[in-house]
Residue frames as qw, qx, qy, qz and C-alpha x, y, z in Angstrom:
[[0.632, -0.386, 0.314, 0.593, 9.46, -43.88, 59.91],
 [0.411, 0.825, -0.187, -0.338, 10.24, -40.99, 57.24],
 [0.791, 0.612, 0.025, -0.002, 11.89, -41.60, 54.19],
 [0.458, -0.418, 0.278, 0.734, 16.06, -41.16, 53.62],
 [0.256, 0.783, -0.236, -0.516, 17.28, -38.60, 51.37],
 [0.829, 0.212, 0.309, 0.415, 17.73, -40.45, 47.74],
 [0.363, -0.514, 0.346, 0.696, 20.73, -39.16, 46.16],
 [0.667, 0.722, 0.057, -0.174, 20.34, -37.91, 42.61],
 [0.088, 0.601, -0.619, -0.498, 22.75, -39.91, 40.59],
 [0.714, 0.183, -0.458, -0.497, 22.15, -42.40, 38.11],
 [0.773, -0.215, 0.529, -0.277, 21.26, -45.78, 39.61],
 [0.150, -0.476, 0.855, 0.138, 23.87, -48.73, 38.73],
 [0.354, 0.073, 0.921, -0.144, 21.53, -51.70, 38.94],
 [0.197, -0.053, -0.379, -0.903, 19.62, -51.70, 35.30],
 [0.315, -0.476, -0.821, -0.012, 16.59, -53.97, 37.19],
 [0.098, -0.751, -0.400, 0.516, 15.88, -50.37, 39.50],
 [0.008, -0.314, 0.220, 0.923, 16.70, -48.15, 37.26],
 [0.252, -0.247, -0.686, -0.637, 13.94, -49.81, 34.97],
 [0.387, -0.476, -0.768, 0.184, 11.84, -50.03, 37.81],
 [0.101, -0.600, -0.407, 0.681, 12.16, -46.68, 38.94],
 [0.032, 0.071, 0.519, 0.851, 11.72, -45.09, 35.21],
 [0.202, -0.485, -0.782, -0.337, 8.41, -47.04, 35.41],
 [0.172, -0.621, -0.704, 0.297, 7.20, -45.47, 38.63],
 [0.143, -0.481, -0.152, 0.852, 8.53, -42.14, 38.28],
 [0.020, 0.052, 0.640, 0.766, 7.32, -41.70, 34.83],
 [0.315, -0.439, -0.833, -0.123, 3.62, -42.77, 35.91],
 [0.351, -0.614, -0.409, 0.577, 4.20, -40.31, 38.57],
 [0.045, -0.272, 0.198, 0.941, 5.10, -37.35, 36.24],
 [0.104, -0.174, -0.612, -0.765, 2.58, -38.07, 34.14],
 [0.266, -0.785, -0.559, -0.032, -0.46, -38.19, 36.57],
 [0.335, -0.591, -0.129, 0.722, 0.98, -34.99, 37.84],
 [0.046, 0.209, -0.169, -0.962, 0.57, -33.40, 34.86],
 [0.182, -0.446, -0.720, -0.499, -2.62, -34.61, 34.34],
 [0.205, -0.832, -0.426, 0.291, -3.61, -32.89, 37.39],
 [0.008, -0.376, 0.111, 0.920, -2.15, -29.65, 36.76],
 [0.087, 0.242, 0.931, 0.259, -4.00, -30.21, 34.04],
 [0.431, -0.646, -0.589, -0.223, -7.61, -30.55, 34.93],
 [0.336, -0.530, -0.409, 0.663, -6.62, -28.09, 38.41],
 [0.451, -0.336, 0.144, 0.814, -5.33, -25.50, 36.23],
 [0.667, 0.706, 0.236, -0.044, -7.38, -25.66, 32.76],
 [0.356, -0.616, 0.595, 0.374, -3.52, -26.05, 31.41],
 [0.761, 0.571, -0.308, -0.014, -2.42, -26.96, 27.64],
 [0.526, -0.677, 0.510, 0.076, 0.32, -29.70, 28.56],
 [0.887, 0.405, -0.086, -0.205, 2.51, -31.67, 26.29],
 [0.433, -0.669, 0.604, -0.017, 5.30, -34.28, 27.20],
 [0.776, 0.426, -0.464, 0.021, 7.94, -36.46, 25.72],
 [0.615, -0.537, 0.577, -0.002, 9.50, -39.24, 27.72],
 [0.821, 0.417, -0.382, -0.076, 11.98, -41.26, 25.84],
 [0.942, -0.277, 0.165, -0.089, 13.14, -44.41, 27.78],
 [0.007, 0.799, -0.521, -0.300, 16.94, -45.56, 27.44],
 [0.496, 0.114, 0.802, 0.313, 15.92, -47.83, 25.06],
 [0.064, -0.015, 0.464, 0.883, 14.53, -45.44, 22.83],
 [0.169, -0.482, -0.849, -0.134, 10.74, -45.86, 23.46],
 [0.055, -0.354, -0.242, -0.902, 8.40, -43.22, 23.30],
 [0.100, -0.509, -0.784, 0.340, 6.09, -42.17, 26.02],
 [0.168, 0.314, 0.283, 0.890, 4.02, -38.96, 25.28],
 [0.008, 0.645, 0.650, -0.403, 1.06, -36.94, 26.94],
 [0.052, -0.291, -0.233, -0.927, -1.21, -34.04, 25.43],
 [0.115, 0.183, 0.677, -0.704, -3.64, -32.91, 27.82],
 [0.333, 0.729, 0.079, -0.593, -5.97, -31.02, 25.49],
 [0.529, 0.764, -0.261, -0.259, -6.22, -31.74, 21.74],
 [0.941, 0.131, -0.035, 0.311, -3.28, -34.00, 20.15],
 [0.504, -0.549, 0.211, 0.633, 0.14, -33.41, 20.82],
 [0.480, 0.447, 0.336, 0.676, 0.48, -32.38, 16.81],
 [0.179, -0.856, -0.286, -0.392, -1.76, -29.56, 17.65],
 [0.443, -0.887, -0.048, 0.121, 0.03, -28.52, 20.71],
 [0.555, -0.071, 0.352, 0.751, 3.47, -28.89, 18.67],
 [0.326, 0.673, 0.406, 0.525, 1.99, -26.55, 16.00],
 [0.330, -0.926, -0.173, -0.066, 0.94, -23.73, 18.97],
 [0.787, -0.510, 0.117, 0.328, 4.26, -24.03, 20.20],
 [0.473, 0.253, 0.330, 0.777, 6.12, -23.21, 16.54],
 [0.092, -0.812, -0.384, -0.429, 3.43, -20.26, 16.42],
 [0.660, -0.716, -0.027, 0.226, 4.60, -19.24, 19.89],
 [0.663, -0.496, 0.265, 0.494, 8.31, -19.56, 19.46],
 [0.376, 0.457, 0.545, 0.593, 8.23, -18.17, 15.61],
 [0.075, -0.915, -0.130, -0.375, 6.25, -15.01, 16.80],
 [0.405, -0.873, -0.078, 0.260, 8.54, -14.43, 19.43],
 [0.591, -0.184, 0.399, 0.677, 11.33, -14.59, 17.00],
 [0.406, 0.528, 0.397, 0.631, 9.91, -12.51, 14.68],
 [0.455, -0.853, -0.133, 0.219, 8.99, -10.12, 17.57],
 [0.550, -0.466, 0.246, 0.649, 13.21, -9.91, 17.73],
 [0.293, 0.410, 0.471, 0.725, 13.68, -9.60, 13.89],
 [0.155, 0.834, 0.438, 0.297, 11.04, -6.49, 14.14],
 [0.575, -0.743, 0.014, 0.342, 13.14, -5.26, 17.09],
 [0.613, -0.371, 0.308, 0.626, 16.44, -5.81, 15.51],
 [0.369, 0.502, 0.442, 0.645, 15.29, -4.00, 12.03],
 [0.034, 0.858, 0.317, 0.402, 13.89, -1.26, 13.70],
 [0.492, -0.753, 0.076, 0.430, 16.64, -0.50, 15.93],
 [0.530, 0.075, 0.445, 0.718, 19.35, -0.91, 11.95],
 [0.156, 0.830, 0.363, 0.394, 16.05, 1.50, 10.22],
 [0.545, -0.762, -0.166, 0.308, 16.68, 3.86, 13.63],
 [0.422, -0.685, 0.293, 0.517, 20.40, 4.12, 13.10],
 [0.264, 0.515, 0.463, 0.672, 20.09, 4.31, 8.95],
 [0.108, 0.806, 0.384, 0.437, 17.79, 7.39, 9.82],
 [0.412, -0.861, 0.042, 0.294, 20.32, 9.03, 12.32],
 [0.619, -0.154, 0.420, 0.645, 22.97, 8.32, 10.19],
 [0.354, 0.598, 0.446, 0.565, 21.01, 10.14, 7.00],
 [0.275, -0.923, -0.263, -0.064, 19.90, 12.91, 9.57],
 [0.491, -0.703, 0.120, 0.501, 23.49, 13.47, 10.59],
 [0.474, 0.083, 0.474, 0.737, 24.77, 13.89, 6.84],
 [0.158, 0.835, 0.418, 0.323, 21.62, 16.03, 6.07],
 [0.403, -0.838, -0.034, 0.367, 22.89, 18.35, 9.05],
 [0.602, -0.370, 0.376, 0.600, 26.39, 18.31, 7.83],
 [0.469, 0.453, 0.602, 0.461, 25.05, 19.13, 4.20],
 [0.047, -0.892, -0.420, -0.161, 23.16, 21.83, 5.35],
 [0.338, -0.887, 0.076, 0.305, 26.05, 23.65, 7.34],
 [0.604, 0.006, 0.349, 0.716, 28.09, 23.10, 4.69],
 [0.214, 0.523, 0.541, 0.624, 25.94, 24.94, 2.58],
 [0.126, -0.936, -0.323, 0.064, 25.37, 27.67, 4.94],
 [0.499, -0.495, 0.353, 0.618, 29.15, 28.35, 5.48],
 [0.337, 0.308, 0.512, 0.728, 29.33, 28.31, 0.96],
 [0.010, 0.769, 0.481, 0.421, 26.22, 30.85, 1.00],
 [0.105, -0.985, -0.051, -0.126, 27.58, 33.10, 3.78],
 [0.416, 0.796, -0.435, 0.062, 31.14, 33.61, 1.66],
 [0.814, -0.448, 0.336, 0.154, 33.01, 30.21, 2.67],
 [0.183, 0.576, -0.580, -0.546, 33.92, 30.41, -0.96],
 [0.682, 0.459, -0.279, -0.496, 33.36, 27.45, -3.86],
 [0.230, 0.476, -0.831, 0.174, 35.77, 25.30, -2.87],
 [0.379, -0.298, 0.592, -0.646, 33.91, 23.96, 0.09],
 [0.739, 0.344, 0.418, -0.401, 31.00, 21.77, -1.51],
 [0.215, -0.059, 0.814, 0.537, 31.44, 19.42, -4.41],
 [0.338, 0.053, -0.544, -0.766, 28.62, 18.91, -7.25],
 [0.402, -0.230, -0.874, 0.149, 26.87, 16.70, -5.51],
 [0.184, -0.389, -0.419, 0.800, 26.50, 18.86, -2.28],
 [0.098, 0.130, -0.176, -0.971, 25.52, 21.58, -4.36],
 [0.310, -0.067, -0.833, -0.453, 22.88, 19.54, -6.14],
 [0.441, -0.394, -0.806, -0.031, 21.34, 18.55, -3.15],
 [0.086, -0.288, -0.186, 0.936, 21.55, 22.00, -1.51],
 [0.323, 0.032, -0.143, -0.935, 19.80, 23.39, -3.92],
 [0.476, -0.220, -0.845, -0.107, 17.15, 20.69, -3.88],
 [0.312, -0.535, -0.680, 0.392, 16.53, 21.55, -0.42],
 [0.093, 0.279, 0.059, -0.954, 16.73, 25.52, -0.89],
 [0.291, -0.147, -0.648, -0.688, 13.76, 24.55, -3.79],
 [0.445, -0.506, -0.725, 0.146, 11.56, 22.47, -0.61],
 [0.209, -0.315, -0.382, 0.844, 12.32, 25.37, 1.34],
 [0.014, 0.086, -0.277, -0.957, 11.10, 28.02, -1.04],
 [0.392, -0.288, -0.746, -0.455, 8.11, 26.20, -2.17],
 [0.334, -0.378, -0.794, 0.339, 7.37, 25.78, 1.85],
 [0.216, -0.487, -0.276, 0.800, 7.72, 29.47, 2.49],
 [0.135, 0.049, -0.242, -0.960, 5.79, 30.20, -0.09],
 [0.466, -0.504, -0.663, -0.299, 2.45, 28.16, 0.22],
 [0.374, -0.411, -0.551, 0.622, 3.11, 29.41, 4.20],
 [0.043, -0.173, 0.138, 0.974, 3.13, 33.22, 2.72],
 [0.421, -0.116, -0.506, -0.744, -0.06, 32.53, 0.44],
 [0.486, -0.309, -0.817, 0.041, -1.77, 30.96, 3.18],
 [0.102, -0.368, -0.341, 0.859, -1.42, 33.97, 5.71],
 [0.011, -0.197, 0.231, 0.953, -2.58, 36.11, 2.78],
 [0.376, -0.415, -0.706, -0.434, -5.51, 34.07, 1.99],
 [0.296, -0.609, -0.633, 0.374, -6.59, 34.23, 6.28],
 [0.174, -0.255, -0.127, 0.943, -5.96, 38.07, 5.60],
 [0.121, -0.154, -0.584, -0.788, -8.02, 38.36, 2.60],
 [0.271, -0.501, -0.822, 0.020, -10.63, 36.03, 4.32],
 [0.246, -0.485, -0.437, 0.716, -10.54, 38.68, 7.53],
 [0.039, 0.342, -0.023, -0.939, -11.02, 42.25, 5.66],
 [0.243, -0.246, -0.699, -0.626, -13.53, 40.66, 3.49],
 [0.349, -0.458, -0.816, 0.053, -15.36, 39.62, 6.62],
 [0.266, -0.393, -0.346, 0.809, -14.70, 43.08, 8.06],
 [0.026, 0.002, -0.470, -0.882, -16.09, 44.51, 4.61],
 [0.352, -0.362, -0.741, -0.442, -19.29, 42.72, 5.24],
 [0.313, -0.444, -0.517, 0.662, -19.34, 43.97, 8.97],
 [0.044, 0.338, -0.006, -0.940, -19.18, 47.95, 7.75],
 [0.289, -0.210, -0.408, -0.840, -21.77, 47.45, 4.69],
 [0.375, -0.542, -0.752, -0.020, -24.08, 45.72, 7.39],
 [0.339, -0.493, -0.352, 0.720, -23.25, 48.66, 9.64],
 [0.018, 0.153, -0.275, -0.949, -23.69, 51.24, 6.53],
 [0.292, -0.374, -0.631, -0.614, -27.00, 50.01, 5.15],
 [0.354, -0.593, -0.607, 0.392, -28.17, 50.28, 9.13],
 [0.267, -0.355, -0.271, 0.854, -27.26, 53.81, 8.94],
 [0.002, 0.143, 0.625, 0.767, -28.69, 54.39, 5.84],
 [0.164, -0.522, -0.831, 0.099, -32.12, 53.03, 7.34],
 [0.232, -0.571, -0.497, 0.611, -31.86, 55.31, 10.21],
 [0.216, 0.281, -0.098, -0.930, -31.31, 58.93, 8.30],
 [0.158, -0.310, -0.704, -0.619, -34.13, 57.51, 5.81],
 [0.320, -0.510, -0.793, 0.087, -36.16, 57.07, 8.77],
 [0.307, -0.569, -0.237, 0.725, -35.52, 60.44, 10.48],
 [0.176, 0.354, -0.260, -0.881, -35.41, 62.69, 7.09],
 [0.683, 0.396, 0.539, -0.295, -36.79, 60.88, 4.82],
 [0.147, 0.714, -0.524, -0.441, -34.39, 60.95, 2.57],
 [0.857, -0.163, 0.489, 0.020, -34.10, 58.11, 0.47],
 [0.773, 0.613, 0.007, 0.161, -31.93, 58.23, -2.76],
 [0.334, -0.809, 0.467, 0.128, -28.45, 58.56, -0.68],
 [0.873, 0.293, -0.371, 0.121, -26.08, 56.16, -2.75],
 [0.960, -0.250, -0.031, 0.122, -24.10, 53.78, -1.38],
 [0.062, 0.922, -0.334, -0.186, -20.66, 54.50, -1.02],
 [0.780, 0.615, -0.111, -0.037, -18.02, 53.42, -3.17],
 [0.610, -0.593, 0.322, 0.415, -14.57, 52.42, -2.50],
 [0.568, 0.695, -0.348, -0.271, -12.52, 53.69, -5.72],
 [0.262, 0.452, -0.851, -0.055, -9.85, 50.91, -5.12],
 [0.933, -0.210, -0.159, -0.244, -12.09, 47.34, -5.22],
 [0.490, -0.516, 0.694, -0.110, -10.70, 44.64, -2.93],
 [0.471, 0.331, -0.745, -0.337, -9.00, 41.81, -4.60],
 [0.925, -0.197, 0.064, -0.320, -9.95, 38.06, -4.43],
 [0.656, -0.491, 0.563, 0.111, -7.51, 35.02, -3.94],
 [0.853, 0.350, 0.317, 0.223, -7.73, 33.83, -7.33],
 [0.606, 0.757, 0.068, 0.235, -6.57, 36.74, -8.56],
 [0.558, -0.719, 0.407, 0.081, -3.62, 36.60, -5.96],
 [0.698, -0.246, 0.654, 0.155, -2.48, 33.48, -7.17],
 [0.545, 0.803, 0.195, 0.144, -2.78, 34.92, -10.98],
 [0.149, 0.961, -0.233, -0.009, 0.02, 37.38, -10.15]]
């Protein structure tokens, strides 16, 4: 004969109600000891009777020890958020600076192509020029950088032709016998980088 459905509200009569506490309790807890031992599971359970009486299980280790994991756990996922919620504030700080830099920057194009004086306060200015200085400084190490790969090239091309000239040289020696042809001479020498970055 099967079972009846039991109704789930609180039972009236405190002689079953203590009676069923006992079984069901006994019953959760061997249930999680199997899961347990089925699973290889980290379990840890508080029953507190309605008298006030403590029942507890830790599968694994002491229940301190599975409280502790648990702060760790629920601590990193909160700080998790916190890292979230700062780096979403950092985010919109650096759109916010990015949208004022913009705004700075067309201000200061509008003053520099004839908005007039009026436009830009001290400030503005201040930091305009600030950036026209970054700028300058940028477009010049860019400029002296080309000029150094250029230098690099016509030197390398310089060492091409005298490898190609002393070959020729060889040859007429070899054919006439000529040998006291000097080298030839560019009257304008080719400069080096230092003395780039001198002028």
């Amino acid at each position: 004969m099967a079972r009846g459905k039991i109704q789930l509200k609180r039972i009236e009569n405190p002689v079953h109600r203590q009676v069923t506490f006992c079984k069901r309790r006994a019953g959760l807890l061997k249930k999680a000891k199997e899961l347990s031992v089925l699973c290889d599971a980290e379990i840890g359970m508080f029953i507190f009777s309605a008298q006030g009486k403590l029942y507890d299980l830790a599968t694994k280790g002491t229940m301190q020890g599975l409280i502790e994991k648990y702060m760790k756990c629920s601590s990193g996922d909160q700080a998790d958020d916190e890292a979230k919620e700062a780096q979403i504030l950092d985010t919109k700080e650096e759109i916010n600076m990015l949208k004022n830099e913009i705004q700075l920057l067309q201000n200061g194009l509008r003053y520099m192509l004839g908005g007039g004086a009026g436009t830009m306060t001290l400030d503005e200015l201040h930091v305009f020029e600030k950036h026209l200085e970054f700028w300058i400084y940028h477009i010049r190490s860019t400029k002296m950088e080309i000029m150094f790969q250029e230098i690099q090239l016509l030197q390398n091309k310089e060492g091409i032709l005298k490898a190609a000239n002393n070959y020729l040289q060889e040859m007429i020696e070899d054919q006439t016998g000529i040998t006291n042809i000097a080298p030839m001479i560019t009257p304008y020498p080719l400069t080096t980088q230092n003395e780039i970055f001198q002028t």
